[in-house]
NUTOR-421001 format. One record per atom (N, C-alpha, C): y, x, z. Coordinates in steps of 0.02 Angstrom, whole numbers, plus 50000, padded with zeros to 5 digits. Example, Ala and Ser with C-alpha at 12.3 -4.5 7.8 and 13.67 -1.06 7.14 Angstrom:
# residues 2
497165066050390/497755061550390/498355066050390/498885064250354/499475068450357/500025064550394/
This chain:
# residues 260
501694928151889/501014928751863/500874936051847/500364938851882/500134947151856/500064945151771/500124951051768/499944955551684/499024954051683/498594954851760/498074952051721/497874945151698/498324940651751/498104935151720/498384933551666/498904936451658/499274934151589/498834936351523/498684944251519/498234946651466/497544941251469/497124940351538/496734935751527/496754929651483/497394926651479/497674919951455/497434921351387/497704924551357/497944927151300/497344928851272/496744930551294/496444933551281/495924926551261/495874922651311/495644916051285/495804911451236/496484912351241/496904908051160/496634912251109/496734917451093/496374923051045/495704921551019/495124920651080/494664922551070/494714911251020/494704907451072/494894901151034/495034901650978/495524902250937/495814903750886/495484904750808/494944909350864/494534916050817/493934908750784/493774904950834/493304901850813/493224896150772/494114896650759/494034892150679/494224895950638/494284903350620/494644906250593/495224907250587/495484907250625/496484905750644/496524911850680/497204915350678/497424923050721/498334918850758/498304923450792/498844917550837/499794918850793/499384924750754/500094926350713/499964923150611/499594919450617/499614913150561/499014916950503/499054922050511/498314926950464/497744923150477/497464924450402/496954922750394/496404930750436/495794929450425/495434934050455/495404941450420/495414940450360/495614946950315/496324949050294/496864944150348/497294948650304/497584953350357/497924958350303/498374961150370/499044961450369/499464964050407/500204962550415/500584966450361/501024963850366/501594967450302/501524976150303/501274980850261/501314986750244/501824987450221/502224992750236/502894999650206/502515005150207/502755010350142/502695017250164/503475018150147/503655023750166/504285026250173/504285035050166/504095038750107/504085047350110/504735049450097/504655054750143/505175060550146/505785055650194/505365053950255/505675053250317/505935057850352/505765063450352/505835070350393/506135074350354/506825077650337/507015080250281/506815086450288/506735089950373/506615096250369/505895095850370/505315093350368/504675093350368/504525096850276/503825101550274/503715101550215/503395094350165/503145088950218/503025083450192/503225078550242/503225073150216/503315070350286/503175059150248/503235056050289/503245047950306/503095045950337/503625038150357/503575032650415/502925028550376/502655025650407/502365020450396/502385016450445/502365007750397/502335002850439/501764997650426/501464995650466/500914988350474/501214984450524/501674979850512/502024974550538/502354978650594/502534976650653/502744980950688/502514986550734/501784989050710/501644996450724/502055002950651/502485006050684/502605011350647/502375020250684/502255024250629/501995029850645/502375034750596/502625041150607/502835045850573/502445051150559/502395053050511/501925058950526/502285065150471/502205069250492/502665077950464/502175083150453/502115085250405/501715091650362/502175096950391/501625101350387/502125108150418/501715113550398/501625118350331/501455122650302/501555130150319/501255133950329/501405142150359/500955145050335/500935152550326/500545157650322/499975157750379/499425160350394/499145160750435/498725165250406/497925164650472/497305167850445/496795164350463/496195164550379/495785161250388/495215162050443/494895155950465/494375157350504/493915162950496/493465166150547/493095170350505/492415164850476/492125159050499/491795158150468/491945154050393/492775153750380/492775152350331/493355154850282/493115161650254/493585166350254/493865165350189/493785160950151/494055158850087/494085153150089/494585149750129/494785142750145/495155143450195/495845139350172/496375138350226/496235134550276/496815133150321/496715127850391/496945124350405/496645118750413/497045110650427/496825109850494/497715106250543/497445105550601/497785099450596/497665091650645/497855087550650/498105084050716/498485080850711/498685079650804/498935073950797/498835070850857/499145063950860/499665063650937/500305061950928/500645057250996/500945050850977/500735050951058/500695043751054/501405042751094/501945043651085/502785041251137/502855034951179/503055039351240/502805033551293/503165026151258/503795030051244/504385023451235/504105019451198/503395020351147/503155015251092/502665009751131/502495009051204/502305005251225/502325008451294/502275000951349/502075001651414/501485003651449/500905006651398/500285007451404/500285016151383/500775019951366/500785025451362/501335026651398/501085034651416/501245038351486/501385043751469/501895048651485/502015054951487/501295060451516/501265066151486/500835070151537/500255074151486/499545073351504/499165077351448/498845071351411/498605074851345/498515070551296/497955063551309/498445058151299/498055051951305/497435051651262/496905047851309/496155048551248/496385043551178/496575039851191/496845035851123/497065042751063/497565044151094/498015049151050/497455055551023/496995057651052/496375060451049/496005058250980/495765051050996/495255048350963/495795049250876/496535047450888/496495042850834/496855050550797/496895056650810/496915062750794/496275062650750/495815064350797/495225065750771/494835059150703/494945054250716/494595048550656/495125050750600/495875050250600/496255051350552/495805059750501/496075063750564/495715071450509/494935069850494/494585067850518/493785066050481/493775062450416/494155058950399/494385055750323/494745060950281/495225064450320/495355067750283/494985072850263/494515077050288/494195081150279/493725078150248/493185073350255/492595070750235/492955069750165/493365065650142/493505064950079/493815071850021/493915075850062/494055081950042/494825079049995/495175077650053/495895076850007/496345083149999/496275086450031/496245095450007/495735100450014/496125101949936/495375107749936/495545113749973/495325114950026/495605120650053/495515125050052/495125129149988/495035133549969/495445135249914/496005129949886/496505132349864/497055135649906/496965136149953/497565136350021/497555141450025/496905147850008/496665153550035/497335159849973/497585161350021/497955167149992/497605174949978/497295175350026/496985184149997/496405182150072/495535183250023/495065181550085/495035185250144/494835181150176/494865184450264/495545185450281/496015187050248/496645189350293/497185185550286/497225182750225/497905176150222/497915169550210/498145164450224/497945156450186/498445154450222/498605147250187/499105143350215/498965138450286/499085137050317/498885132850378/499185126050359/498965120650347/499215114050361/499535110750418/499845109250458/499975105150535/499885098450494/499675093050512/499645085750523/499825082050569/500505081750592/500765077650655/501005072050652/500605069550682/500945060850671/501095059150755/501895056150735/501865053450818/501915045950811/501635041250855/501695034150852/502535031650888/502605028250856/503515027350886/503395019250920/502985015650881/502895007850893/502175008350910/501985003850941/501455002250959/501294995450947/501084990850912/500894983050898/500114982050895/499914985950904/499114986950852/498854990650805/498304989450788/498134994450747/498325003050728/498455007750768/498615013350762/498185018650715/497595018150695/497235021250691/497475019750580/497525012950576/497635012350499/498295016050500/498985015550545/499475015950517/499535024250535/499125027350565/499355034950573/498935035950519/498395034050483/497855035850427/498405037250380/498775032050361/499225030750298/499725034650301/500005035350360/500765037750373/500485048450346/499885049050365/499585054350329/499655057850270/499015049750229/499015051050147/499655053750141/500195047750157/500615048050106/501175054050117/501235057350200/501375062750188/501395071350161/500435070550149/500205074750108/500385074850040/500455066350003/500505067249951/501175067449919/501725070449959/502265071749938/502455076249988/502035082850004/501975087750041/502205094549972/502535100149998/502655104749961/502465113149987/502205114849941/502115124049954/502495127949969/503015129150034/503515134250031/503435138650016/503065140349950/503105147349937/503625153549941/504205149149899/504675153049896/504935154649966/505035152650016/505115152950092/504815159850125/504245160150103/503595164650137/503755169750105/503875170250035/503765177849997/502975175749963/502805172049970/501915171549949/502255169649861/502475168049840/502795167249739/503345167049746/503585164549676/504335165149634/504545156249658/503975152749679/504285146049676/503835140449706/504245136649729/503695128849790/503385126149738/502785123649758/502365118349716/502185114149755/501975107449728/501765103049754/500945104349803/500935101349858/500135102149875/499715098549864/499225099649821/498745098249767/498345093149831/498345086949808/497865079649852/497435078949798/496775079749794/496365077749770/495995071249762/495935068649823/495615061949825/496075058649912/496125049349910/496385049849937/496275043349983/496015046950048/495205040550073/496035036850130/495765028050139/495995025250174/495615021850231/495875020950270/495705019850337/495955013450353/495225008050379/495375001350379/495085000250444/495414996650475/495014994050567/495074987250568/494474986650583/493924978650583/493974978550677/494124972550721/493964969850778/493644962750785/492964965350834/492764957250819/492984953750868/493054946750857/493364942050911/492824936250933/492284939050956/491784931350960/491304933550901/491354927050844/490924926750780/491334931150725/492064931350735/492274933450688/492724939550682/492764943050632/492754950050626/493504950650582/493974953850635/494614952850577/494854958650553/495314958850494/495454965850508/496254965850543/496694972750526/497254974550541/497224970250648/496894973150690/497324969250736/497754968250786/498024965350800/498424966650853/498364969250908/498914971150960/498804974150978/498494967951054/498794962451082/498104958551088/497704956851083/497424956650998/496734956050967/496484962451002/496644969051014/496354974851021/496104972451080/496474971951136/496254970451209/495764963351201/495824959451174/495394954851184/494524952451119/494574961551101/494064963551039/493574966351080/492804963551064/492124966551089/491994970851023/492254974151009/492194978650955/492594982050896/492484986350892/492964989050833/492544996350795/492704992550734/492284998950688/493024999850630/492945003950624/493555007950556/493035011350495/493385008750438/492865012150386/493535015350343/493305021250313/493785025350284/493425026650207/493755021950167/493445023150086/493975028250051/493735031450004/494115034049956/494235030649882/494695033249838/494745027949766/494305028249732/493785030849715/493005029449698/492615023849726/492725022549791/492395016849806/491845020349876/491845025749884/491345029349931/491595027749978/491295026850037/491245026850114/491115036250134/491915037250158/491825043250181/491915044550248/491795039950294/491965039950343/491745035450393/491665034150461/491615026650507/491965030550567/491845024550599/492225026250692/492095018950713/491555019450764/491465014850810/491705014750883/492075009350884/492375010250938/492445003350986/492625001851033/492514996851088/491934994051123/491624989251174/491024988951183/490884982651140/490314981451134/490044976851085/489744977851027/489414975250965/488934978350928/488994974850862/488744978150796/488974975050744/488134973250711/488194970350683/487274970550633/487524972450551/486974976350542/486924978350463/487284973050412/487104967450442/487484963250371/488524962950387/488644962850454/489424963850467/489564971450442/489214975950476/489434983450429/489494982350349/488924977250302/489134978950245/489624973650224/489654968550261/490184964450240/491034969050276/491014973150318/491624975850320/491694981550259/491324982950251/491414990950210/491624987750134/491394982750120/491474977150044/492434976450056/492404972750125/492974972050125/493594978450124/493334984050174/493754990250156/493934991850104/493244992350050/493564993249991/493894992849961/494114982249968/494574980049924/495354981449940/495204980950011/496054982050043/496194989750028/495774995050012/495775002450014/496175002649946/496114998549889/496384997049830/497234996149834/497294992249880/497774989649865/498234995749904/497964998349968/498415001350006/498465008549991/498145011249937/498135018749918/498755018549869/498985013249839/499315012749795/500085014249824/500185011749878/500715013849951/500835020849943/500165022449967/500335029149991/500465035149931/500325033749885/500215037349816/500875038649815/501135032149794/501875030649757/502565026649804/502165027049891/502945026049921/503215019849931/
């Protein structure tokens, strides 16, 4: 039997499933799979953690340096973010130039981070116009199950928030400090299946989803963020019934990343 008819199959049990509220892995429609964080995975990284959402895991490694600020922003350091995606973490990734997945989920991850302003990066700025610290944000995906976009979000936070200042390294002071996280937005992905809208999903729910929106709250409760993504369409009342729901799971899962 090809892989399409098989994904086809699958894709019908799924979509079935969906329409009594049932997921083929026993979840209800809001829940999602077992969360780990795991910091200071990377011993030589200046920050670093694994994260897990059932069996998608993602690593991601802080990497702090001297640099120079932009000129249009000459009293503020620089955060850059990157995503890989390793072939070995699924049969759907490929060696070569950067996959659009690995693209997208680069870019949605740093838009939370920046929109929520989880560093101020104008603390970063060493002497204006000519010195500041540079951030790296690298997360590589090792597993692939689903949902990539929550577990590289998290595998983030929580490496920022046990990220350190090599000062002493650089010559820039007498001594490392911690790097100051201000606020600390999470990233939740909703796929709809038919009528119903789940979160965390698999990575067959993904293929067999007419939609996918991600909402990225911070611990205030603000919406700092969206990403619409797949074909298919949501109405005003599913956007606010997801963003209600981001919230609550945003509660529970910042608490992960905070404290590990």
């Amino acid at each position: 039997m090809s892989d399409e008819v098989t994904a086809e199959i699958v894709t019908t049990h799924i979509l079935d499933l969906a329409r009594g509220g049932r997921r083929v892995d026993g979840r209800g429609p809001d829940d999602y799979r077992p969360i780990t964080v795991e910091p200071g995975f990377v011993t030589t990284a200046d920050g670093s953690a694994l994260a897990r959402i059932g069996d998608t895991a993602v690593v991601c490694g802080i990497k702090l340096e001297p640099g120079k600020p932009f000129p249009d922003t000459p009293n503020a350091g620089v955060l850059t973010t990157n995503a890989e995606l390793v072939p070995l973490s699924s049969p759907t990734f490929e060696p070569g130039p950067p996959h659009p997945r690995a693209i997208e989920v680069s870019r949605v991850v740093d838009r939370a981070i920046r929109a929520a302003e989880t560093i101020d990066l104008t603390k970063l700025c060493v002497t204006p116009a000519e010195k500041c610290w540079t951030c790296f944000v690298d997360m590589h995906v090792i597993d692939h199950s689903g949902n990539i976009i929550d577990t590289a979000s998290l595998a983030a936070l929580a490496a920022l928030s046990h990220a350190t200042l090599p000062s002493k390294r650089f010559g820039i002071g007498d001594a490392d400090t911690p790097l100051a996280v201000q606020h600390y937005p999470v990233e939740c992905t909703f796929t709809r299946l038919g009528d119903t809208i789940v979160v965390d999903p698999t990575f067959d729910e993904e293929r067999a989803g007419q939609g996918r929106l991600t909402v990225a709250t911070d611990e205030e409760g603000r919406v700092v963020a969206m990403q619409k993504g797949l074909v298919g369409a949501f109405s005003p009342d599913d956007v606010k019934s997801v963003v209600d729901r981001a919230v609550a799971h945003g509660e529970r899962i910042r608490a992960l990343a905070r404290e590990g």
